[in-house]
HTML snippet that shows the backbone in 3Dmol.js (N, CA, C, O; Angstrom):
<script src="https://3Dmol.org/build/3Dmol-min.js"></script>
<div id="view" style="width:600px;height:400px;position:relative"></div>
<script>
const pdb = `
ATOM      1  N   UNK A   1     153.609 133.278 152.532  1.00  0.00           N
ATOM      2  CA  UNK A   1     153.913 132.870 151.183  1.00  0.00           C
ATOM      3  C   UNK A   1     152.934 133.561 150.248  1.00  0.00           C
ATOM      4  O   UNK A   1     151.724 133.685 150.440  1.00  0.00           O
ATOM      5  N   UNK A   2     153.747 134.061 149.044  1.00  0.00           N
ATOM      6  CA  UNK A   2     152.665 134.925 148.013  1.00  0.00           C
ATOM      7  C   UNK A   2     152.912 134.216 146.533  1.00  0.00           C
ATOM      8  O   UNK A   2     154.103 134.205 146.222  1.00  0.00           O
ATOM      9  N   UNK A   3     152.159 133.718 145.719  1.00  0.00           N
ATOM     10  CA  UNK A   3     152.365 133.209 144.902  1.00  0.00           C
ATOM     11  C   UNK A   3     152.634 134.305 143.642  1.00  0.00           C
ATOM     12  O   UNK A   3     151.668 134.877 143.137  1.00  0.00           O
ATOM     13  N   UNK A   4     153.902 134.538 143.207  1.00  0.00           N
ATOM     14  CA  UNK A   4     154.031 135.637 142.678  1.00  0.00           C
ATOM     15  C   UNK A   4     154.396 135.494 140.906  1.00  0.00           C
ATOM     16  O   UNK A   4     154.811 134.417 140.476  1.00  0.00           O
ATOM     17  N   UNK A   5     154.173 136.794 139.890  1.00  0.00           N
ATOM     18  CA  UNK A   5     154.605 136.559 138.718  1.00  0.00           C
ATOM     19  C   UNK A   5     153.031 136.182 137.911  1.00  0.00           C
ATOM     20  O   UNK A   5     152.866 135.915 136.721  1.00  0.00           O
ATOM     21  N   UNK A   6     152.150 136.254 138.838  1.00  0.00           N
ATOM     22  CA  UNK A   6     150.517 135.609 138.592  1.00  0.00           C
ATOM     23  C   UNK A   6     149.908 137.091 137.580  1.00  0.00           C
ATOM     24  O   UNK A   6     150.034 138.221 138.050  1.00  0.00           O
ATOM     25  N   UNK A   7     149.431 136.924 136.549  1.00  0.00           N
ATOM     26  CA  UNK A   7     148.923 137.485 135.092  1.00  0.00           C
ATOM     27  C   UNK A   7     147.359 138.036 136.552  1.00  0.00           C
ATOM     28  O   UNK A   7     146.787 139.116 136.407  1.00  0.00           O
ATOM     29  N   UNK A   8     147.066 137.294 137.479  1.00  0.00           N
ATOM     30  CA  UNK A   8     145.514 137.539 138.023  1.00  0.00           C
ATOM     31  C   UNK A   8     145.855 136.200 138.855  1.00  0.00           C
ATOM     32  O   UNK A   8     146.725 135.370 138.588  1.00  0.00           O
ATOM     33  N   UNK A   9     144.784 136.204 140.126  1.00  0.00           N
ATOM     34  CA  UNK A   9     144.658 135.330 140.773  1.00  0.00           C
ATOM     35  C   UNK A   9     143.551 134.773 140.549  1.00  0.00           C
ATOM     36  O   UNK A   9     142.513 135.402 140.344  1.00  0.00           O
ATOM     37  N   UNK A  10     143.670 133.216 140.566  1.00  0.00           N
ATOM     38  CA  UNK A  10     142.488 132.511 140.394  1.00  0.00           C
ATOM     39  C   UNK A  10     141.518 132.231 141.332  1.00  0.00           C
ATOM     40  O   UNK A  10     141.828 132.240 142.524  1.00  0.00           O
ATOM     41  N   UNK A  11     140.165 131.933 140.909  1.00  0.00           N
ATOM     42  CA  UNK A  11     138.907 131.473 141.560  1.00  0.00           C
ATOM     43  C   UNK A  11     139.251 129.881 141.811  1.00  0.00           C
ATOM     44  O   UNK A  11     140.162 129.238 141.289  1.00  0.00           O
ATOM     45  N   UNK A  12     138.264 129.424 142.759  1.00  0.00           N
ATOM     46  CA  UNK A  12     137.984 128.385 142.642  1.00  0.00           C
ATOM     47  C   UNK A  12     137.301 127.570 141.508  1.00  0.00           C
ATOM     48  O   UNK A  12     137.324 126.344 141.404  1.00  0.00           O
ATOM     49  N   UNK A  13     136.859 128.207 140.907  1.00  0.00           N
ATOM     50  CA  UNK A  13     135.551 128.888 139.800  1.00  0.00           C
ATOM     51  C   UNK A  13     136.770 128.409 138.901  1.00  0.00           C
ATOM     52  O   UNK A  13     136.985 127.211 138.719  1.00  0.00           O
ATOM     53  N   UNK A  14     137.529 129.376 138.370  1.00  0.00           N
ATOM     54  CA  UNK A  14     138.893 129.194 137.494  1.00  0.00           C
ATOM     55  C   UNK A  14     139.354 127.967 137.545  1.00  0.00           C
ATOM     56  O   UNK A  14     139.283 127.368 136.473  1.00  0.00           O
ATOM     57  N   UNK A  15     139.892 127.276 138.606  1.00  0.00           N
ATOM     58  CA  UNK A  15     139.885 126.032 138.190  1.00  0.00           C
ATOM     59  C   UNK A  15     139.526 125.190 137.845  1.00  0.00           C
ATOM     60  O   UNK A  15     140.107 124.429 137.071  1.00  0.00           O
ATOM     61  N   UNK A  16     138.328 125.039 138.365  1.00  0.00           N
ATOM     62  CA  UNK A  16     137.120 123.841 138.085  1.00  0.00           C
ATOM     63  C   UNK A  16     137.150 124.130 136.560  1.00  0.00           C
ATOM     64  O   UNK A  16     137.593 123.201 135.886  1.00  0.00           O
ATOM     65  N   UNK A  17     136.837 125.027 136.021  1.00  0.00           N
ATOM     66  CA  UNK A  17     136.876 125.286 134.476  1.00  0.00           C
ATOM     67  C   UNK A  17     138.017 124.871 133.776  1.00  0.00           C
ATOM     68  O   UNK A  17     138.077 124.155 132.776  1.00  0.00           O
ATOM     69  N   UNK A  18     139.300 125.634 134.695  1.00  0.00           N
ATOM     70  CA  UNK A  18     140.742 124.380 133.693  1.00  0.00           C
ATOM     71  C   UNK A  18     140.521 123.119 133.716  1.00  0.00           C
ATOM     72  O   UNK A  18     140.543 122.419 132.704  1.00  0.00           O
ATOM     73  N   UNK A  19     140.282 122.696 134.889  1.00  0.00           N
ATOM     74  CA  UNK A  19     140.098 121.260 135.097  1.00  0.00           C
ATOM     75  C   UNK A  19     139.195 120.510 133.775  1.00  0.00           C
ATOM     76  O   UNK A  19     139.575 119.556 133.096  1.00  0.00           O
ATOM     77  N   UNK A  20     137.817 121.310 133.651  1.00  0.00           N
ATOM     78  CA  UNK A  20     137.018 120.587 132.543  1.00  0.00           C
ATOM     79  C   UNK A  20     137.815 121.036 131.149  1.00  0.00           C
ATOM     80  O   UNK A  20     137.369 120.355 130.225  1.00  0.00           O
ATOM     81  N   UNK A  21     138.646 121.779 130.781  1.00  0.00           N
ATOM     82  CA  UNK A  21     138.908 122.466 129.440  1.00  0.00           C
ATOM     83  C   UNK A  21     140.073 121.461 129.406  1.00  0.00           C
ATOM     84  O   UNK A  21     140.376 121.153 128.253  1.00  0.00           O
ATOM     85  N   UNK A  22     140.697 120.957 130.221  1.00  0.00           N
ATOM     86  CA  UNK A  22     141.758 120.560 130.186  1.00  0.00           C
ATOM     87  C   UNK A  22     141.897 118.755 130.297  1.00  0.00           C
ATOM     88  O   UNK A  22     142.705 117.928 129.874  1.00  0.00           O
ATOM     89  N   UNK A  23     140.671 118.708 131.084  1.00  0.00           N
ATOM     90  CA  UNK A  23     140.800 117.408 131.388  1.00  0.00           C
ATOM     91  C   UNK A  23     141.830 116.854 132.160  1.00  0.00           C
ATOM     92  O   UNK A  23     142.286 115.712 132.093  1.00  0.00           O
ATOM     93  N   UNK A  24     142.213 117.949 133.040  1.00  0.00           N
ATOM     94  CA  UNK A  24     143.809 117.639 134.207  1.00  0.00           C
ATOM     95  C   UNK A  24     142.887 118.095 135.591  1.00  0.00           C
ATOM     96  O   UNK A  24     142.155 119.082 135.647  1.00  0.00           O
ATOM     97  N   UNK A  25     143.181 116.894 136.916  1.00  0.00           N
ATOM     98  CA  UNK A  25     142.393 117.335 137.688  1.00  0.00           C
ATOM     99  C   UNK A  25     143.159 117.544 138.580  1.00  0.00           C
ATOM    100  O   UNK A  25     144.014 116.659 138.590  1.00  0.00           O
ATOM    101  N   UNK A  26     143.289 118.196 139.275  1.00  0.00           N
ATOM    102  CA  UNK A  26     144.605 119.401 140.255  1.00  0.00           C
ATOM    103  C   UNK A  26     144.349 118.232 141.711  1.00  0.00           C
ATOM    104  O   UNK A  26     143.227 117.847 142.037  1.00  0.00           O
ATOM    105  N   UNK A  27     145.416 117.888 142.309  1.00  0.00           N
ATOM    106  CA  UNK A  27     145.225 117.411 143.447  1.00  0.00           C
ATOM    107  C   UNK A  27     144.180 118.475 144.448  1.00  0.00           C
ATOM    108  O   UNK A  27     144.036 119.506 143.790  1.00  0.00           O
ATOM    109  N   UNK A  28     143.635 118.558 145.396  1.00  0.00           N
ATOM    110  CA  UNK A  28     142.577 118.519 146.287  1.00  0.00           C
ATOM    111  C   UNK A  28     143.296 119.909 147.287  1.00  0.00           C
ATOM    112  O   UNK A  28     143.053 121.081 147.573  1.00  0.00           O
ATOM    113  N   UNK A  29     144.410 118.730 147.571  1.00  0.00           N
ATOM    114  CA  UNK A  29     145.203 119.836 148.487  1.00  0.00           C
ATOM    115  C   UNK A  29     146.236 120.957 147.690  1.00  0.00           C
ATOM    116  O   UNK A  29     146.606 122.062 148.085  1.00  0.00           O
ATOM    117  N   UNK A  30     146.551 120.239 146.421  1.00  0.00           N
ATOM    118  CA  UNK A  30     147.134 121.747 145.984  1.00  0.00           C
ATOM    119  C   UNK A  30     146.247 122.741 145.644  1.00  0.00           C
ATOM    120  O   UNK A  30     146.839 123.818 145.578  1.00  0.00           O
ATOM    121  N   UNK A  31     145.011 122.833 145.387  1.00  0.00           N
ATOM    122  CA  UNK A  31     144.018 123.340 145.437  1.00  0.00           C
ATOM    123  C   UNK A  31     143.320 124.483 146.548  1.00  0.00           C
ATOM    124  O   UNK A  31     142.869 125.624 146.439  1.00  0.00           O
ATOM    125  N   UNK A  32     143.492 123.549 147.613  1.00  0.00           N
ATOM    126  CA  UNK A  32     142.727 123.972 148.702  1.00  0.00           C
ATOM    127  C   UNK A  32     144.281 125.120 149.352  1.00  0.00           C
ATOM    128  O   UNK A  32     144.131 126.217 149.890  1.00  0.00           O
ATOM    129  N   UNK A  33     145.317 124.598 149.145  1.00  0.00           N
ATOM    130  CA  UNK A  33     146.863 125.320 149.572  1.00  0.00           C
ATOM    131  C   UNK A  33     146.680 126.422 148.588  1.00  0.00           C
ATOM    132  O   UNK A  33     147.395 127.330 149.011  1.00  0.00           O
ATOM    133  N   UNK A  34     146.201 126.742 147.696  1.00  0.00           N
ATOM    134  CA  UNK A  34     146.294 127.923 146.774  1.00  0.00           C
ATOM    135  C   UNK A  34     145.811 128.831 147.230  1.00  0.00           C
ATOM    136  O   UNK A  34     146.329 129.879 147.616  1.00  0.00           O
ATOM    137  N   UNK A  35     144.246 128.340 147.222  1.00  0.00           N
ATOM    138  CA  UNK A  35     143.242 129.006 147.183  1.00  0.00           C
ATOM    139  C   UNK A  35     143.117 129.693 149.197  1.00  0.00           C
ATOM    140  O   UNK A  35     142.678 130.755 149.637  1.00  0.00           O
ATOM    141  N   UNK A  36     143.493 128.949 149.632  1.00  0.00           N
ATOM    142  CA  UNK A  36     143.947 129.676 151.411  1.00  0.00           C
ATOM    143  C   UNK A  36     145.143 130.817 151.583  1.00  0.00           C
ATOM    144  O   UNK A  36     145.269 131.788 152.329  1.00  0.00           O
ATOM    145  N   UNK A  37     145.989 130.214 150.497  1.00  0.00           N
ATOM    146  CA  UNK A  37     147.393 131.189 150.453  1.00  0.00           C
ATOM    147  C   UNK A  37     146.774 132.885 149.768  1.00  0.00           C
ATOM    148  O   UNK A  37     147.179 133.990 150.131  1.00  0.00           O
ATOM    149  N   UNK A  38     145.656 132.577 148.663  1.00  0.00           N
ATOM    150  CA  UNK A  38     145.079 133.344 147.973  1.00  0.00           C
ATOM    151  C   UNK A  38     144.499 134.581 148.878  1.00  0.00           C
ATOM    152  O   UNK A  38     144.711 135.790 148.786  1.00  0.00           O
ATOM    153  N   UNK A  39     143.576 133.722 149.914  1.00  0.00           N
ATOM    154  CA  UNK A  39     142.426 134.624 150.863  1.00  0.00           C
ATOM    155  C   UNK A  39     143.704 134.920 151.803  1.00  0.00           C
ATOM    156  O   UNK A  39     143.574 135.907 152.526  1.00  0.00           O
ATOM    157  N   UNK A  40     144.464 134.477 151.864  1.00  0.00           N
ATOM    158  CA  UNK A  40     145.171 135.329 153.267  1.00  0.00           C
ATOM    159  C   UNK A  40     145.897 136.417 152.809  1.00  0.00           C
ATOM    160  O   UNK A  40     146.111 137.329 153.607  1.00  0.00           O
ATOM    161  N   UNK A  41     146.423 136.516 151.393  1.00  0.00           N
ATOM    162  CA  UNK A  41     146.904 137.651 151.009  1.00  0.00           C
ATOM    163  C   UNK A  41     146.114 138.788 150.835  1.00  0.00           C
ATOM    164  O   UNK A  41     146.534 139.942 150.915  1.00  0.00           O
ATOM    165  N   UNK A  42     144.503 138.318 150.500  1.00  0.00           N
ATOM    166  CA  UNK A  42     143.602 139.220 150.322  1.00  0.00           C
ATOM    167  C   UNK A  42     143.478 140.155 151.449  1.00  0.00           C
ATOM    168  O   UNK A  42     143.332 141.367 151.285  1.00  0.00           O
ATOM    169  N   UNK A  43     143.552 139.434 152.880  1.00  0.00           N
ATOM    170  CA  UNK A  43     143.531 139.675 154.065  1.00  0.00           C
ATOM    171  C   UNK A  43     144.159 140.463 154.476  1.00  0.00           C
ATOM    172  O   UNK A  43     143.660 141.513 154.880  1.00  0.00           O
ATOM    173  N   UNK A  44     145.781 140.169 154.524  1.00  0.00           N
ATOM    174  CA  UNK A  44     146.531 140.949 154.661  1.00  0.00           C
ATOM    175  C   UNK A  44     146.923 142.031 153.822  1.00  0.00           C
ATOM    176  O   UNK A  44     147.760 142.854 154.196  1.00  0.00           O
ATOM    177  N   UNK A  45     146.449 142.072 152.869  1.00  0.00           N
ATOM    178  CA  UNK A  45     146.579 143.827 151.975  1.00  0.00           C
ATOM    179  C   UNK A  45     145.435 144.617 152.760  1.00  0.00           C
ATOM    180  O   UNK A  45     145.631 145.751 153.196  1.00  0.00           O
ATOM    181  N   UNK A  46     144.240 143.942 152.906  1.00  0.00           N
ATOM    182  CA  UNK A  46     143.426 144.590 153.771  1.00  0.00           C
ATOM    183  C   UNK A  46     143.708 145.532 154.678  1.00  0.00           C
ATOM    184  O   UNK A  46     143.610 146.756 154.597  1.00  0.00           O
ATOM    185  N   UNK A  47     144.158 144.668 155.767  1.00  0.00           N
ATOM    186  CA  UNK A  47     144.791 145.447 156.828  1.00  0.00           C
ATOM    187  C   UNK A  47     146.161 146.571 156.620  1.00  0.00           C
ATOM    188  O   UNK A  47     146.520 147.478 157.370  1.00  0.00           O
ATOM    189  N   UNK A  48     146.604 146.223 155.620  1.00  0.00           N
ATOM    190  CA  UNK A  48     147.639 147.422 155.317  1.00  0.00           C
ATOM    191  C   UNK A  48     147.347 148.656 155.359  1.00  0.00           C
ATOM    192  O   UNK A  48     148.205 149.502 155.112  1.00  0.00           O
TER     193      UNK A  48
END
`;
const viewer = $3Dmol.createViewer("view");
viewer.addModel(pdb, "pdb");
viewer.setStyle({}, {cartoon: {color: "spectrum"}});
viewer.zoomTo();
viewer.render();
</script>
């Protein structure tokens, strides 16, 4: 799964900051599901 149509991919960093700018706090696991989906794509372009 590639989360696609993305302007840039976010940090963990990036969120924590929406989170305070926004005052909306992202469930835990949609979070942690992003940010894994994120590093594995990193991964796999790697190896390409």
């Amino acid at each position: 799964m590639e989360f696609e149509q993305t302007e840039q991919q976010l940090t963990g960093l990036d969120i924590k900051n929406f989170e305070e700018s926004s005052k909306i706090i992202l469930p835990e696991d949609f979070k942690n599901h992003y940010l894994l989906h994120i590093h594995m794509a990193d991964i796999h372009h790697m190896n390409m």
